[in-house]
C-alpha distance (Angstrom), angle and dihedral (degrees) to the residues before:
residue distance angle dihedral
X1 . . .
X2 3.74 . .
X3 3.78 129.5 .
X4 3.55 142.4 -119.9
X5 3.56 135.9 -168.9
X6 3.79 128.8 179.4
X7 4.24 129.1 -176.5
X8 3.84 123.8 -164.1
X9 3.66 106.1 -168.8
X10 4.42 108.2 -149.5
X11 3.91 85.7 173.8
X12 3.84 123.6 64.9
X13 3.30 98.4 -159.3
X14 4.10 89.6 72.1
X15 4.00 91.1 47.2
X16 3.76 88.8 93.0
X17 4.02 95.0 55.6
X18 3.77 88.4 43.0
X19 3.44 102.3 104.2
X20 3.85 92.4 42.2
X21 4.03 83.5 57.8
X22 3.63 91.3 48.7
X23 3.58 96.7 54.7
X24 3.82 98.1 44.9
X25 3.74 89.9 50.5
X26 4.15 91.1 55.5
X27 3.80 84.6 47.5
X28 3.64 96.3 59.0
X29 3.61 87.6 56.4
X30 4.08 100.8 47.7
X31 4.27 86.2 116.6
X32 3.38 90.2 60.5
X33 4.24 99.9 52.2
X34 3.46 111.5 6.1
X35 3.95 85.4 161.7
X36 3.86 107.2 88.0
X37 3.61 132.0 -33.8
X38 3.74 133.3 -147.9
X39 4.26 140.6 173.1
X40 3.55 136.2 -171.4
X41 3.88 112.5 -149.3
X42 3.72 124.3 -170.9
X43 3.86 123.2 -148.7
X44 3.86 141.0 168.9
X45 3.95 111.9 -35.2
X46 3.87 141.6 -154.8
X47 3.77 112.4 -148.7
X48 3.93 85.1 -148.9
X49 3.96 90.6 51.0
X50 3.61 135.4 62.4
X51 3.93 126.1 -174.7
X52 3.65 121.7 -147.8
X53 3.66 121.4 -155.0
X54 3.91 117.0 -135.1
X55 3.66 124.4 -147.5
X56 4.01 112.4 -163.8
X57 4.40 114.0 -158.8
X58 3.86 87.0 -154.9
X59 3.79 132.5 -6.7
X60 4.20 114.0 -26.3
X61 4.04 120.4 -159.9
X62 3.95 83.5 -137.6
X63 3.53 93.5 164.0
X64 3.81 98.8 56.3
X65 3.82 94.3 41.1
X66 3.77 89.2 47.3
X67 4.14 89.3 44.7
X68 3.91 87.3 49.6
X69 3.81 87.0 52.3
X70 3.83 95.1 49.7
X71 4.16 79.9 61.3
X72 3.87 99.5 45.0
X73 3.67 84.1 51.0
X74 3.46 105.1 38.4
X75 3.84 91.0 -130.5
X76 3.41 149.9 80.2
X77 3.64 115.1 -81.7
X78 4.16 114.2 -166.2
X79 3.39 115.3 -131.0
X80 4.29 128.8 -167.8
X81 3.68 118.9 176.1
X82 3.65 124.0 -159.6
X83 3.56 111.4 173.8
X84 3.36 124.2 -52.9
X85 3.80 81.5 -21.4
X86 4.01 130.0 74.0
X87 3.91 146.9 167.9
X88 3.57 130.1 -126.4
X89 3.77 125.7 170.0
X90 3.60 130.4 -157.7
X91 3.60 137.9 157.3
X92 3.86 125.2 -49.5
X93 3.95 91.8 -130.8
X94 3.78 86.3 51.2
X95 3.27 102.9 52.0
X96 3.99 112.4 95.1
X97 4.43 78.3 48.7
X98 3.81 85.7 58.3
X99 3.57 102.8 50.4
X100 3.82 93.5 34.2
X101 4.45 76.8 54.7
X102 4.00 93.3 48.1
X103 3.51 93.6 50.3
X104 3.51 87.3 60.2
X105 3.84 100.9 39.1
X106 4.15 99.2 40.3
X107 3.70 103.4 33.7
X108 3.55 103.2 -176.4
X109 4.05 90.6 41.9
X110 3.82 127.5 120.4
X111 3.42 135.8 -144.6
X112 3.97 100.4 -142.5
X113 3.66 98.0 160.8
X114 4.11 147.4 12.6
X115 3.48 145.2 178.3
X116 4.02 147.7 90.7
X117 3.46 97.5 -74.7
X118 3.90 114.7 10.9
X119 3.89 132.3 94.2
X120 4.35 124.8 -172.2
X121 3.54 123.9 -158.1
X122 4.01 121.6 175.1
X123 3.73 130.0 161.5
X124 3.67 141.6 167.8
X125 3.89 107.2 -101.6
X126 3.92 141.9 65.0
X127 3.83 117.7 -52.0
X128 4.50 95.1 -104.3
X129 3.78 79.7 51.5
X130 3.64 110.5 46.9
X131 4.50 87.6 33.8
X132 3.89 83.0 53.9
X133 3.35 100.1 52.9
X134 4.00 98.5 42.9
X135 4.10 91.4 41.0
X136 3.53 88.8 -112.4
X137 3.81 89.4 162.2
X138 4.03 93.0 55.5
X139 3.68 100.7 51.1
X140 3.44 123.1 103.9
X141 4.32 134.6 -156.9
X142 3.68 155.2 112.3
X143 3.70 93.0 -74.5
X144 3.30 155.7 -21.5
X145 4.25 149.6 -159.8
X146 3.34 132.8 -164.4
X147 3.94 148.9 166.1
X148 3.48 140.6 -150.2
X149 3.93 115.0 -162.0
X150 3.37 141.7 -149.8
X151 3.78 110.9 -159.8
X152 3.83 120.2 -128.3
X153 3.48 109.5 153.4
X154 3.55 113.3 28.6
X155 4.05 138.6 16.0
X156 3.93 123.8 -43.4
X157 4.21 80.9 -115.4
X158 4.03 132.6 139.2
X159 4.20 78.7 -110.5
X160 3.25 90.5 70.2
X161 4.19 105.8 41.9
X162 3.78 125.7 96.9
X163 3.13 164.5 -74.4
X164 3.89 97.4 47.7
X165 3.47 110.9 -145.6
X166 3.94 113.3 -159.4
X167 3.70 110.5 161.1
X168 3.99 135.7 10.3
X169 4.16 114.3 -34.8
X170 3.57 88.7 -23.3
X171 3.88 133.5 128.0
X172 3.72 149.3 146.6
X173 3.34 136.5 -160.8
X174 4.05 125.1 -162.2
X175 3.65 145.9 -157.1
X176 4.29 106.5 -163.2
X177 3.67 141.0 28.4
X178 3.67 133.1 -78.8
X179 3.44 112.6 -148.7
X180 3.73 105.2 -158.4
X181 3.68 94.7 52.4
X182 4.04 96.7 125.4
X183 4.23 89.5 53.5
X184 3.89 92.0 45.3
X185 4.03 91.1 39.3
X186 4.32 83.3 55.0
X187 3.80 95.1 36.2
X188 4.62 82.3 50.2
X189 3.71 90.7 46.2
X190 3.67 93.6 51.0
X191 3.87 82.8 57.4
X192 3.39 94.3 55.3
X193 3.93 91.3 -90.5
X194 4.04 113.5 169.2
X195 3.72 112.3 -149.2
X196 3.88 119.8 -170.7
X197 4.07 97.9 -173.5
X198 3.65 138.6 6.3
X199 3.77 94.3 -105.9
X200 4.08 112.2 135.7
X201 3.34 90.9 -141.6
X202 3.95 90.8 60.4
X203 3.46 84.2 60.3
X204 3.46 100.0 57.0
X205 3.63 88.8 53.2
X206 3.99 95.7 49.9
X207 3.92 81.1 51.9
X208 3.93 93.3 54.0
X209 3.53 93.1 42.9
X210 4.16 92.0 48.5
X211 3.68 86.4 53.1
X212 3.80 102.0 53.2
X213 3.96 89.7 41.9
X214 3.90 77.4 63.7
X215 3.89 87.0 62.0
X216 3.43 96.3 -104.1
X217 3.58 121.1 143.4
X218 3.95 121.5 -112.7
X219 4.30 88.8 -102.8
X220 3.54 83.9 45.5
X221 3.41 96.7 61.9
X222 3.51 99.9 41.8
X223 4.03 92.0 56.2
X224 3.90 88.8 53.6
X225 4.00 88.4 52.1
X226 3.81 84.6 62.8
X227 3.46 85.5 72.8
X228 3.57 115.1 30.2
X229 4.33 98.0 40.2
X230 3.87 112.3 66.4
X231 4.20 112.8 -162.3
X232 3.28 157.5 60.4
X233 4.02 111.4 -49.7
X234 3.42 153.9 133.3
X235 3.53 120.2 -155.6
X236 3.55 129.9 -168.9
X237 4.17 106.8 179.4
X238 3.83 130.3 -170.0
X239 4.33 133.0 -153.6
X240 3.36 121.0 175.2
X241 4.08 88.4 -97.3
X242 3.69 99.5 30.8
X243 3.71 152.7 50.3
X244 3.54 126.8 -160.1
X245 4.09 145.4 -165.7
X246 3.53 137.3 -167.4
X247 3.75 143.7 161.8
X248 3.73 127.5 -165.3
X249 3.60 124.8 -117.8
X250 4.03 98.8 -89.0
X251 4.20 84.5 44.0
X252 4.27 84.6 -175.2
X253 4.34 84.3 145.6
X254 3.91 100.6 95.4
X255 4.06 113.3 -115.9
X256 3.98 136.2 166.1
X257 3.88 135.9 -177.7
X258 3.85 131.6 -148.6
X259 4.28 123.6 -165.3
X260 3.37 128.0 -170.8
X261 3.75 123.9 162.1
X262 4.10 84.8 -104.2
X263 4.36 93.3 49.7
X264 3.40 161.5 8.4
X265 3.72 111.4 -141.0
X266 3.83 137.0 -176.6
X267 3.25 140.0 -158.5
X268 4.08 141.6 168.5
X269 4.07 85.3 -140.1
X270 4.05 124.2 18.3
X271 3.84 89.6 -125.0
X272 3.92 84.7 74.9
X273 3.57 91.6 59.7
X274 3.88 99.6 35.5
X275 4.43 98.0 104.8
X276 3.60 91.4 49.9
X277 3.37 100.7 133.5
X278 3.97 104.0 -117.3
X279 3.90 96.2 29.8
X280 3.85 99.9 124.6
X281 4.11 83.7 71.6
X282 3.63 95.7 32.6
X283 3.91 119.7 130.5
X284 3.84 104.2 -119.0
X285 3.70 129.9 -164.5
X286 3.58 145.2 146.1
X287 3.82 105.8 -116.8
X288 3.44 113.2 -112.9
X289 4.45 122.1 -110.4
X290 3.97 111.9 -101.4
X291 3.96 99.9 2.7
X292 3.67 113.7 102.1
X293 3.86 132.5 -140.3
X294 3.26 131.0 -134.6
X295 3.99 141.7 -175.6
X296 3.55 114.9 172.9
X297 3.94 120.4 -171.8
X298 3.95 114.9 -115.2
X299 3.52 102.0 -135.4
X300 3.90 95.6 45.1
């Protein structure tokens, strides 16, 4: 099952409503993963700044670790707290110093996502709840992709929730299986490949992310998963410039594209993408197996 939804905003004046969007679109799909729901929304960037989002496993003193940074650094580092999850950005050169710091002053406290432009939310929970209690609805950007899961091979558990994030404002989230996942998961880690869980789709991500460290671009990598990832999936991926789609060859996991002049918009059922404003002269289709798509931001 599971759903997926993903919104590439072309006009600015809709980056304001797009996390409002985002979260209705997850809600339409709450039948199909009830489980635990997650997003990744991208925002303005600084190239000399990168945010990292924070995930806490109980309660987190962010506020005095993040004041005790602000010392150690001899500047202000921002701080926003939603939930048991929060944002802090400091300087690009300082950023292996900060995490090294966090591990030390939130033990307990992940790292589940970095880079100049992206945040990454997940929680255990139905998509109203989880967008609720991350203010989903009140965040505003050039796009967004998220993912609401139903479990079917492993534990309803944070482990388990996407988007995976597995290298610099990049993530994915997937509706399928891959069935080579332990081979590419050994091939990744002789690479160098970090891997958090044992989640497949984690593993497609690491892949994605290994393949645009190469210097290939985001449609690039995509075409060479064709080859190298055997399953059932659909993936819809996110950069910080760029949002992608692709279906494998079989393509039996449902999916459906709208685009206006203002968006590109995804969804794993067209209900999810039926109150986009604009829809009644929305191109639709059903993207087609083994061809990748690809929207790329002009000023990235």
């Amino acid at each position: 099952m599971c759903g997926i939804v993903g919104l590439f905003l072309k006009n600015p004046e809709l980056e304001t409503g797009l996390g409002r969007y985002t979260a209705a679109m997850l809600d339409v799909l709450s039948d199909r993963g009830p489980d635990s729901t997650g997003f990744a929304i991208y925002g303005a960037s600084s190239p000399d700044q990168v945010k990292l989002t924070l995930r806490a496993s109980e309660d987190a003193d962010f506020d005095s670790a993040t004041a005790t940074l602000s010392c150690e650094l001899a500047i202000p580092v921002p701080l926003t707290v939603h939930a048991d999850h929060a944002v802090i950005v400091v300087p690009t050169d300082r950023e292996a110093r900060v995490r090294a710091r966090i591990a030390h002053l939130l033990p307990g406290v992940a790292v589940v996502g970095s880079g100049s432009s992206m945040e990454l939310y997940k929680g255990v929970g139905r998509p109203h709840e989880v967008s609720e209690r991350f203010g989903l609805p009140g965040m505003a950007g050039t796009h967004a992709i998220g993912h609401t899961r139903m479990a079917t091979e492993s534990a309803v558990t944070i482990a388990g929730a996407h988007p995976f994030s597995t290298g610099p404002d990049q993530c994915l989230v997937h509706n399928g299986s891959l069935s080579n996942h332990n081979a590419v998961r050994r091939m990744l880690r002789r690479q160098h490949v970090a891997f958090e869980t044992d989640n497949d789709t984690e593993v497609a991500a690491g892949y994605l992310s290994w393949r645009l460290s190469q210097g290939l671009r985001l449609d690039e990598a995509l075409t060479a998963a064709l080859t190298d990832l055997d399953g059932f999936y659909t993936f819809v991926v996110g950069t910080r410039s760029g949002f992608g789609v692709l279906r494998d060859a079989i393509a039996c996991k449902p999916a459906v594209m709208a685009q206006t002049d203002d968006y590109v918009a995804f969804g794993t059922e067209y209900r999810a993408l039926v109150d986009l404003p604009g829809i009644e002269q929305a191109e639709l289709f059903e993207p087609e197996p083994q061809r990748v798509y690809f929207w790329e931001r002009e000023a990235a």
